[in-house]
Structure formats: C-alpha cells, structure tokens
One Martini backbone bead per residue (centre of mass of N, CA, C, O) as a GRO file, in nm:
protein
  129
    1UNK     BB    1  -0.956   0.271  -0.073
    2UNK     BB    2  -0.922   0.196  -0.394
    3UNK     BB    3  -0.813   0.318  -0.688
    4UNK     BB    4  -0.873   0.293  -0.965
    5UNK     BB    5  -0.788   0.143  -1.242
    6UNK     BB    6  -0.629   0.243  -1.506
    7UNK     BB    7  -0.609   0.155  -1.850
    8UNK     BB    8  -0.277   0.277  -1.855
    9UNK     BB    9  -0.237   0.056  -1.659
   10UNK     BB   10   0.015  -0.141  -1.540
   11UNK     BB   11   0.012  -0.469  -1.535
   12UNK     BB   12   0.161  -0.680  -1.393
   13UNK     BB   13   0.308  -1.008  -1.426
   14UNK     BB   14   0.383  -1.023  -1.125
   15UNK     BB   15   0.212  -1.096  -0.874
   16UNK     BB   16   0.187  -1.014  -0.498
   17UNK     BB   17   0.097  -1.311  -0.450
   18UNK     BB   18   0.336  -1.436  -0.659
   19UNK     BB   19   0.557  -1.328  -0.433
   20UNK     BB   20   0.465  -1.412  -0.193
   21UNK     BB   21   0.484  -1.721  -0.235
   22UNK     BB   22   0.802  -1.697  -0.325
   23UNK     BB   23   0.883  -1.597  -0.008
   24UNK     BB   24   0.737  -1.873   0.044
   25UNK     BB   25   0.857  -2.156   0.113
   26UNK     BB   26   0.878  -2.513   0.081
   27UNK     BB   27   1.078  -2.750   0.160
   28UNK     BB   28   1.091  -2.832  -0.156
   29UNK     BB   29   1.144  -2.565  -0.269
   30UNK     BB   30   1.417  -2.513  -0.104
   31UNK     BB   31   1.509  -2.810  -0.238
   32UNK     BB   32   1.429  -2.725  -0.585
   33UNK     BB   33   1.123  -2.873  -0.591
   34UNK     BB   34   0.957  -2.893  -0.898
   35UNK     BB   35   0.692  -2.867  -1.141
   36UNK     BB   36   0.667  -2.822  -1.414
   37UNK     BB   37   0.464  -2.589  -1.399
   38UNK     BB   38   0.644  -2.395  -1.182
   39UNK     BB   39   0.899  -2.395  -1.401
   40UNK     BB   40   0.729  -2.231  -1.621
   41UNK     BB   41   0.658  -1.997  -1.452
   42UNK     BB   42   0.990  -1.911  -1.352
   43UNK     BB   43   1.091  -1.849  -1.639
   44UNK     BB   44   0.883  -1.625  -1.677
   45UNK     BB   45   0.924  -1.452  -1.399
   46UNK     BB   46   1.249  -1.448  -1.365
   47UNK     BB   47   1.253  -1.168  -1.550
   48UNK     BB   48   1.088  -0.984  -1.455
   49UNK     BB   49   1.159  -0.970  -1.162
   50UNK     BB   50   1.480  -0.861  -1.217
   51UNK     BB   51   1.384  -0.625  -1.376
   52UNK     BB   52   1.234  -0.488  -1.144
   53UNK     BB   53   1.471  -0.444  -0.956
   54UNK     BB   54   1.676  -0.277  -1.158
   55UNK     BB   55   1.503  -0.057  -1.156
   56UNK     BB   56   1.474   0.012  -0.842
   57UNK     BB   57   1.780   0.044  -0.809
   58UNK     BB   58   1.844   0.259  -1.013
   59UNK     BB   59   1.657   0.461  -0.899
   60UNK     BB   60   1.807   0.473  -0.609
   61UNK     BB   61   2.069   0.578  -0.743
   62UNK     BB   62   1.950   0.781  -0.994
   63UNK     BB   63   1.661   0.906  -0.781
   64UNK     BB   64   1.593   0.920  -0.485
   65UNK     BB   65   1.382   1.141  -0.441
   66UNK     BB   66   1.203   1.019  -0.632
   67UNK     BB   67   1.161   0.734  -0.450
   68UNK     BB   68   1.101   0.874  -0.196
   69UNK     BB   69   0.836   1.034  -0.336
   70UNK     BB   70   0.664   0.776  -0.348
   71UNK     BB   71   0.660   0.627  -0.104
   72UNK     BB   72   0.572   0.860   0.116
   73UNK     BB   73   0.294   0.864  -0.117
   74UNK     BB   74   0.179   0.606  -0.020
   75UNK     BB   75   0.174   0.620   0.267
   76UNK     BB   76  -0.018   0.814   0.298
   77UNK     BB   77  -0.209   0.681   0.122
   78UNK     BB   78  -0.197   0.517   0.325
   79UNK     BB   79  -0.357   0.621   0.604
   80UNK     BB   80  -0.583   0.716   0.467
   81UNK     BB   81  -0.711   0.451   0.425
   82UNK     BB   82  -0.702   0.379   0.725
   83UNK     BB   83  -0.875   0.596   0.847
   84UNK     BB   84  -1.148   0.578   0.683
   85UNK     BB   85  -1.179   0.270   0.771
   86UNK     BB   86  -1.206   0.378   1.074
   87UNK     BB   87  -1.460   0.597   1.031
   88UNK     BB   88  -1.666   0.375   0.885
   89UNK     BB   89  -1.701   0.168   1.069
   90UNK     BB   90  -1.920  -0.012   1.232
   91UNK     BB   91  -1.767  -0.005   1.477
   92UNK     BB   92  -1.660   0.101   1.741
   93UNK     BB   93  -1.453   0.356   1.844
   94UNK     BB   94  -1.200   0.487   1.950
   95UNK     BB   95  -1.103   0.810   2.097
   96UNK     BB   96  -0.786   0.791   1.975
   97UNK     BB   97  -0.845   0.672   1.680
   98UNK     BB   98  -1.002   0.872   1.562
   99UNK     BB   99  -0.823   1.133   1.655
  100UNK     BB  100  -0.620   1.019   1.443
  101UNK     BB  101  -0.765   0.981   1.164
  102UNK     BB  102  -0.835   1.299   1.152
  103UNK     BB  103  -0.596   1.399   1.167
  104UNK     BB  104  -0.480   1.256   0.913
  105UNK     BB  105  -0.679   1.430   0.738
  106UNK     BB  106  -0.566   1.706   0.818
  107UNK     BB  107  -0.289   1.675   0.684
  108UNK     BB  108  -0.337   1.496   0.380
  109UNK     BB  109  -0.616   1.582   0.258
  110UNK     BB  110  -0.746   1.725   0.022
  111UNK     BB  111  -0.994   1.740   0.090
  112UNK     BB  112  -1.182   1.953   0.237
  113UNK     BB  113  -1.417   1.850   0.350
  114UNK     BB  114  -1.271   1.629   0.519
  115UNK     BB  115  -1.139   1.802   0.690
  116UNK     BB  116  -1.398   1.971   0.817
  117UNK     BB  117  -1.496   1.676   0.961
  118UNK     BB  118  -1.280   1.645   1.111
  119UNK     BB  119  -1.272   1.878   1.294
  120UNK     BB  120  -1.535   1.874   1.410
  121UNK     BB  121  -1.495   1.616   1.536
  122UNK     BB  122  -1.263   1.759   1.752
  123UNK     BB  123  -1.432   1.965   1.869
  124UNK     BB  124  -1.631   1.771   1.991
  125UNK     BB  125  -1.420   1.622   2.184
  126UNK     BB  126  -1.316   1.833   2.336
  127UNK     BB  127  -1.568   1.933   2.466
  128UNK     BB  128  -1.672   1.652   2.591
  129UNK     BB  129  -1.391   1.663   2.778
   0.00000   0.00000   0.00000
C-alpha cells in the first residue's frame, strides 16, 4: 500500500510510465522516427529528464551517504510493503513465504502493534512445527 501523496509534494514532470515507455523505444523510434505530437513531448520532457538525472549524479557525488540512505529508505519501505501484501493476501500463502513476511514486519515495521503481530504469527508457527 502506497503512502498517499500530499499536497507538498511534487509530482514529477515526466511520469515513471513516460519513462518506462522512453526506455523501450520501437524500431521506428531506435531509427529516430517520431511524430510530431511525440516530438513535442520530447522538447519539454528532455530537458526535465536531464536536470533530474543531473540532480541524482550530483547528490551521488557530493552526498553519497545521504543517497544511499533515501534509497535503503525506499528499499525496506518495499519489502515491507510487500510483506504486507502478502499476509493480508486472499490466497493461501506458504508458511515459508508467511515466516519471511513476519520476520520482514518484526525487523523493519515501526508499528508496534504490527510487530506483535508478526511475533504472535512466528510462535504459534513454530508450535504448530
């Protein structure tokens, strides 16, 4: 489950799908064959693109620490979202897959409540083993 946005938050000029879709070019666009309407996406999407990547290359060189302490950050807030969504699946889950998922809320969840939880799950696991 995603955090929602708040209104302090800006969104990106270029979305992550106009991204994902820019990074998988066609035949026609690899031989630099665009549309007009596609043309004009480019102007202003590519100088967008450029300062954000210049941005995270500066941030990379003169913060690494803060850098990879954002992204750490991402990493565990995915894992736990993850976890998350597996444990509240409608599906049957594994208990292998169940005990990663726990172990994942007991290491990283700030949740109180959400930890004894995991822990509840882990000890009636391990009885029932």
């Amino acid at each position: 489950m995603e955090a929602p946005m708040r209104d302090t938050e800006v969104q990106p000029l270029v979305s992550d799908d106009l991204l994902a879709e820019l990074a998988n070019p066609d035949y026609h666009q690899q031989c630099g064959e665009f549309d007009a309407e596609t043309r004009a996406m480019l102007a202003t999407a590519l100088p967008e693109i450029c300062s954000e990547l210049l941005r995270w290359r500066q941030t990379a060189a003169n913060r690494p620490f803060a850098l990879a302490l954002a992204l750490r950050s991402e990493a565990i807030e995915n894992r736990l979202t993850d976890a998350r969504r597996a444990i509240r699946a409608p599906d049957p889950i594994h208990p292998r897959d169940l005990a990663a998922a726990c172990e994942t809320l007991l290491r990283h969840s700030t949740d109180a409540s959400e930890r004894a939880a995991a822990s509840d799950v882990l000890a009636q696991m391990q009885e029932a083993a």
